[in-house]
GUFITOR-984952 format. One record per residue (C-alpha): residue in three letters; x, y, z. Coordinates in steps of 0.05 Angstrom, whole numbers, padded with zeros to 5 digits, always signed. Example, Ala and Ser with C-alpha at 12.3 -4.5 7.8 and 13.67 -1.06 7.14 Angstrom:
BEGIN
Ala+00246-00090+00156Ser+00273-00021+00143
end
This chain:
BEGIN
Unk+00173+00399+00159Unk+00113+00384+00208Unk+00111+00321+00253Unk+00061+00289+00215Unk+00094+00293+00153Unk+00161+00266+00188Unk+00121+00212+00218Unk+00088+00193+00153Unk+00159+00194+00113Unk+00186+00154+00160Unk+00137+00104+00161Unk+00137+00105+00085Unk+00206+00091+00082Unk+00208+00039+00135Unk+00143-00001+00088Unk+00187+00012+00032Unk+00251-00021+00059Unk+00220-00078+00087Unk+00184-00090+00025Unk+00239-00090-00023Unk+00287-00127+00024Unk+00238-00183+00027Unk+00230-00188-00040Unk+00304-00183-00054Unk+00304-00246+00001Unk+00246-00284-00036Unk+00280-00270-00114Unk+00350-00305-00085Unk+00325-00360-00046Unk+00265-00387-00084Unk+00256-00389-00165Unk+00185-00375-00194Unk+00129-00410-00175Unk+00166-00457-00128Unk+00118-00458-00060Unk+00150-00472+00006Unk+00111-00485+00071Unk+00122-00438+00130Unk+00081-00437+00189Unk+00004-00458+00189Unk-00034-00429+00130Unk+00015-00383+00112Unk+00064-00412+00054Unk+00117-00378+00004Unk+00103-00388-00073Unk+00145-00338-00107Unk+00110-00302-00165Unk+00102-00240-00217Unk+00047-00202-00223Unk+00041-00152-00276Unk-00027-00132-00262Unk-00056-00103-00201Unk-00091-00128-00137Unk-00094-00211-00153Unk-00076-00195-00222Unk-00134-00153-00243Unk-00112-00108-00307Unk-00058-00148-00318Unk-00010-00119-00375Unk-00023-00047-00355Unk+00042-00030-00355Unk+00058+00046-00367Unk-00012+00058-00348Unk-00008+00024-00274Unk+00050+00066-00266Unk+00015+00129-00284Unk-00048+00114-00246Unk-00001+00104-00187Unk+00031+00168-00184Unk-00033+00206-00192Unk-00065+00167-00135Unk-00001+00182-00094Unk-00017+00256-00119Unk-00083+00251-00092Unk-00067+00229-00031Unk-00019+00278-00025Unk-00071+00329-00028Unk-00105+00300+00021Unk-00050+00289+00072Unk-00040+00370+00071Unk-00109+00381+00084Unk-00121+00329+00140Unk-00044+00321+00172Unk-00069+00345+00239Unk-00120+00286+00244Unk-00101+00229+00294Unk-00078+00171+00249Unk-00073+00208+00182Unk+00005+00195+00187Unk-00001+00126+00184Unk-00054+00119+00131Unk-00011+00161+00090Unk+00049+00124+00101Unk+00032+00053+00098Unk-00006+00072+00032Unk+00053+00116+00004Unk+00111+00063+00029Unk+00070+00008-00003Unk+00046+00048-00063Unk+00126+00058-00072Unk+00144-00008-00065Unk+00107-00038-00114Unk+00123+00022-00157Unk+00188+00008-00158Unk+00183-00066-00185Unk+00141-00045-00240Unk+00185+00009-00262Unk+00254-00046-00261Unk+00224-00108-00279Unk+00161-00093-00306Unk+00119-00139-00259Unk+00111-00140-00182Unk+00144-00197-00138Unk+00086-00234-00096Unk+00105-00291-00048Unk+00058-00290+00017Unk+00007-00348+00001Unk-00046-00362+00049Unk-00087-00405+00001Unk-00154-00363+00005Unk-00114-00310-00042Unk-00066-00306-00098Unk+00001-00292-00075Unk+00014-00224-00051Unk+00077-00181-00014Unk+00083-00136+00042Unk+00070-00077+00001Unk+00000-00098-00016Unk-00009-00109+00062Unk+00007-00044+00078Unk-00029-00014+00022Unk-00097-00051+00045Unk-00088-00037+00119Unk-00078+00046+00098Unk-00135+00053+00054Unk-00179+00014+00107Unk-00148+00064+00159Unk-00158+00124+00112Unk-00237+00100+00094Unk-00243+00093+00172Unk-00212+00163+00188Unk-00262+00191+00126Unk-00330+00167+00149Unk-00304+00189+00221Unk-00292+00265+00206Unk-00343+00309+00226Unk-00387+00346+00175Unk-00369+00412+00185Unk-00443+00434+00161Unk-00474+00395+00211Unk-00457+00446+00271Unk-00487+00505+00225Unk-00556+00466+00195Unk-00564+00453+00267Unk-00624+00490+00292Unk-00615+00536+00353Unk-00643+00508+00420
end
């Protein structure tokens, strides 16, 4: 196995961890929709969500599931072909750890556990932050590659 794909299991696994553990912490400690204040903005309000980003499709069921894996698939794909780019490691793994995590509470309880509240947004987990902060890593590392037909449609000095 290369580095990068070492790095980016790892990384996976540790997004994964973390974000089942805190949701195991958050589904024994509070009981749905009780809210708790932590520090500043930031509050606890446990919830489900069986939908996707703030509850957008909600009731897809079997079909977020499926649409999860392929987009896993995808990026997949895309980690063998760019695994030797700076950063692609941890664009793959926070999306992939994240990706997983919320997987995995669809697939047992049929919804995903949300409890971060920062009043702005509905509830959401650490999952969905690692998901957001890979694909705004992996867009960043995609509008920074070079066109490799640029070099060739260049004209000669």
């Amino acid at each position: 196995m290369s580095r990068p794909w070492a790095l980016a299991g790892a990384l996976g696994g540790a997004v994964l961890a973390l974000d089942q553990v805190s949701k195991a912490l958050i589904e024994s400690n509070l009981v749905p929709g009780e809210h708790v204040d932590a520090v500043g903005p930031l509050s606890l309000t446990y919830s489900h969500n069986d939908g996707v980003a703030f509850g957008l499709a909600g009731g897809g069921g079997a079909l977020l599931v499926v649409l999860t894996i392929g987009a896993l698939g995808i990026l997949g794909w895309w980690f063998h072909r760019h695994s030797a780019q700076p950063g692609a490691w941890i664009a793959a793994g926070l999306v992939t750890g994240g990706a997983l995590g919320n997987l995995a509470d669809r697939i047992t309880s049929g919804s995903v556990t949300d409890f971060i509240d920062v009043s702005a947004w509905p509830p959401f987990n650490l999952a969905d932050v690692a998901i957001t902060t890979g694909v705004a890593l992996l867009v960043y590392l995609l509008l920074s590659e070079p066109d490799p037909d640029a070099e060739s449609a260049a004209p000669a000095p």
